[in-house]
N, C-alpha and C positions, 0 to 999 in steps of 0.2 A: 414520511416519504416511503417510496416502495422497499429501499433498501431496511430501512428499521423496522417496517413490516415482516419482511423478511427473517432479519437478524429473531424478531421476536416468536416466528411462527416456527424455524430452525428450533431457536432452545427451546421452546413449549416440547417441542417433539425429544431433545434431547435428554429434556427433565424426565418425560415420561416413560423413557427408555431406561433412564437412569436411578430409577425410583427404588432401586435397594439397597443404595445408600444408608447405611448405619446411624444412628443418627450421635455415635459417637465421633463419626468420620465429619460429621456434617459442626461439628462444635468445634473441631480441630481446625476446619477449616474456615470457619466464625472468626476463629482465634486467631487466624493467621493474618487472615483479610485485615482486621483490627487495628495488626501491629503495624502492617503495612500501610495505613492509611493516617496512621501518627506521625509517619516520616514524610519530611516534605522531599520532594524529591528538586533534582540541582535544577530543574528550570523552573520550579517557586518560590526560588530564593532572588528571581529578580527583583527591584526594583520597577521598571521600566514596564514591569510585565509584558514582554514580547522576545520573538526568539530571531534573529539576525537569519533571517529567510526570504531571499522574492525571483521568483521562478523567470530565469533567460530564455526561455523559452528556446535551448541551445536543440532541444531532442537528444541528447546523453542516456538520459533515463529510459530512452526506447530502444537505446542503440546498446545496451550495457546485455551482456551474456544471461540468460534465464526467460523461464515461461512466465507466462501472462495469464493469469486465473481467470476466466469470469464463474460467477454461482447459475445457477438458472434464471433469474430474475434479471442478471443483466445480459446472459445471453439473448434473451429474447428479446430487451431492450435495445439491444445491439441491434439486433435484425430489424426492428421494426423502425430503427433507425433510417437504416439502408434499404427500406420499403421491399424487404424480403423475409419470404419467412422462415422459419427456425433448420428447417430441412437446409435451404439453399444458401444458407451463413454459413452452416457447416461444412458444407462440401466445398466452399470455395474459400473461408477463411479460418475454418475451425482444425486444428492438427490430432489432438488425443479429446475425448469424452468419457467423462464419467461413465463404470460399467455400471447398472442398478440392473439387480434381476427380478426384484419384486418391486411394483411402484403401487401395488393395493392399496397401502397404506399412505402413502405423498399425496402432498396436495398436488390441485390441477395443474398450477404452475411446475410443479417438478415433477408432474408426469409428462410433460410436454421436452423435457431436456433435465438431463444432470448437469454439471459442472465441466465446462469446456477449457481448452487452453487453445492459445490461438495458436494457429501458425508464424511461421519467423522467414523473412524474406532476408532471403543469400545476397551479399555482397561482393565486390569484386576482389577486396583483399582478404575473403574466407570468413570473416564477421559475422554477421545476421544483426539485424532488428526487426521491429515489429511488423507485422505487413502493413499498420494501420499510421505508418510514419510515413506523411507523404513528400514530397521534394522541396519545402516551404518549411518542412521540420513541423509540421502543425499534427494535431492525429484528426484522423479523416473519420473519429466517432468522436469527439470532443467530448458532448453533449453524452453519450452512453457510457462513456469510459468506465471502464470495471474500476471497484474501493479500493486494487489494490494500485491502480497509478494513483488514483487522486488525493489518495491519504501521503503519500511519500511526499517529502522526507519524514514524515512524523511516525515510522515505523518503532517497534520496541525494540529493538537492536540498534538503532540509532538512538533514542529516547532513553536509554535505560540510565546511564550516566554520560558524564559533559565530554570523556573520552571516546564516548560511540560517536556524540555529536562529531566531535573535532574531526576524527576519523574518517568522515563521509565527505567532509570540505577539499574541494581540490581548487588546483589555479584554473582564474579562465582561461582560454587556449588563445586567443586572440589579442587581448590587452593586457592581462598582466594586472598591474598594480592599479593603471588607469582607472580599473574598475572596483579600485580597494582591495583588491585579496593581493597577498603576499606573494611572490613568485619562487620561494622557496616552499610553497603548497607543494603537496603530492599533483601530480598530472593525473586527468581522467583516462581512464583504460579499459578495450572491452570487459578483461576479466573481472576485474576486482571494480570498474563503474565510481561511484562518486557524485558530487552536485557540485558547480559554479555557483549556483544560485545561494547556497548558504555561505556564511562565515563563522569565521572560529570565535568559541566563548572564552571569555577567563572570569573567574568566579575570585569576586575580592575575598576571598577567606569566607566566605557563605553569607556574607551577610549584605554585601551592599548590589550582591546581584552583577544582571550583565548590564556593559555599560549602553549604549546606542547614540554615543553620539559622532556615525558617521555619516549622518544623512544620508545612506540607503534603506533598501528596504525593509518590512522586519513583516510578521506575522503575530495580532495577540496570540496569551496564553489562551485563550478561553477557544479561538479557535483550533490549537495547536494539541492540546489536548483532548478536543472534539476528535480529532482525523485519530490519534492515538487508539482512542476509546471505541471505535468506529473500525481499525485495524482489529485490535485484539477479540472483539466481537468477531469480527470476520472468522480468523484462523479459526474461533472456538467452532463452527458449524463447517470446517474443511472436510473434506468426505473424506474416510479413511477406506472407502471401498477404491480397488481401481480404477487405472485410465485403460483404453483402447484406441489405437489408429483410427482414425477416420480414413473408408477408402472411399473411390467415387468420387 
């Protein structure tokens, strides 16, 4: 798809950038990778194989304090979404732009736009969310939405162990228990944000995995590790050059 295109045309450019690399540095890093990939990590040790995830579609995740990436590839996608082009996304929903001062070298696509961040629509008790969260809680680019909502919660800070998971779990705001989650959950909050939609793991001693038998929702692993692999990919091609205002 265009994103893995993407993801793949990014590190072609990264590698080639990065090609003096030692190739003592490059065995160390062999080696690392290695060890790492001998350990299973807490959400392989299910049984069930699946992670206690299904999206309430509450909008928290829009409403939660922070910017909103897109790369080029989905800026543009954005716009052609909204059957506008790249120029008039920005001026009316784009906040900061990647600065690039050379694009000789980039391809067509990211000489057409760097890396945007959207803008954040003010609320009435001082808050913001997204501008793209419309009064139905739905987002008004579903279909274009940038990797970095779609992959959530499967981030690596959430992912990394079953205490990022538990961590990110809050009560729903509405029913409580009705809905299975515990009401002594942390509450969701602009600052620090959260998910309804997951539930907390408990890991029988490593072996017999999580359990699932509350008949809600869950996510496979083979998906859940997708959005994971698909995140960390992301961050790796994150521009390190600056943002700029967008005025106009």
């Amino acid at each position: 798809d265009d994103l893995s295109r993407y993801f793949l045309r990014k590190e072609k450019e990264q590698d080639q950038e990065h090609n003096t690399i030692t190739s003592d540095t490059d065995a160390n890093i062999s080696n690392n990778n290695n060890h790492h990939k001998s350990e299973n990590k807490w959400y392989e040790t299910t049984t069930s194989g699946t992670l206690p995830f299904e999206c309430t579609e509450c909008g928290k995740c829009c409403q939660t304090k922070g910017d909103v990436y897109l790369n080029p590839d989905e800026t543009i996608n954005a716009a052609q979404t909204l059957q506008m082009t790249v120029d008039q996304f920005k001026k009316k929903y784009v906040a900061r732009e990647e600065v690039v001062d050379d694009r000789s070298t980039r391809s067509s696509q990211d000489k057409e736009t760097g890396w945007t961040v959207l803008n954040q629509r003010q609320r009435s008790d001082g808050t913001t969310e997204c501008v793209f969260l419309g009064e139905d809680r739905r987002c008004g680019i579903y279909e274009a939405r940038p990797l970095q909502c779609s992959t959530y919660p499967f981030w690596p800070r959430i992912m990394d162990n079953v205490e990022g998971w538990n961590d990110e779990v809050v009560a729903v705001a509405e029913d409580g228990d009705e809905s299975g989650i515990a009401m002594e959950l942390t509450e969701w909050t602009y600052e620090d944000g959260g998910c309804e939609g997951m539930r907390t793991v408990e890991l029988d001693g490593g072996a017999d995995g999580i359990d699932n038998v509350d008949g809600k929702g869950y996510v496979t692993l083979p998906e859940a590790k997708e959005k994971l692999q698909m995140y960390e990919r992301y961050k790796r091609v994150f521009p390190v050059t600056k943002f700029r205002d967008i005025t106009g």
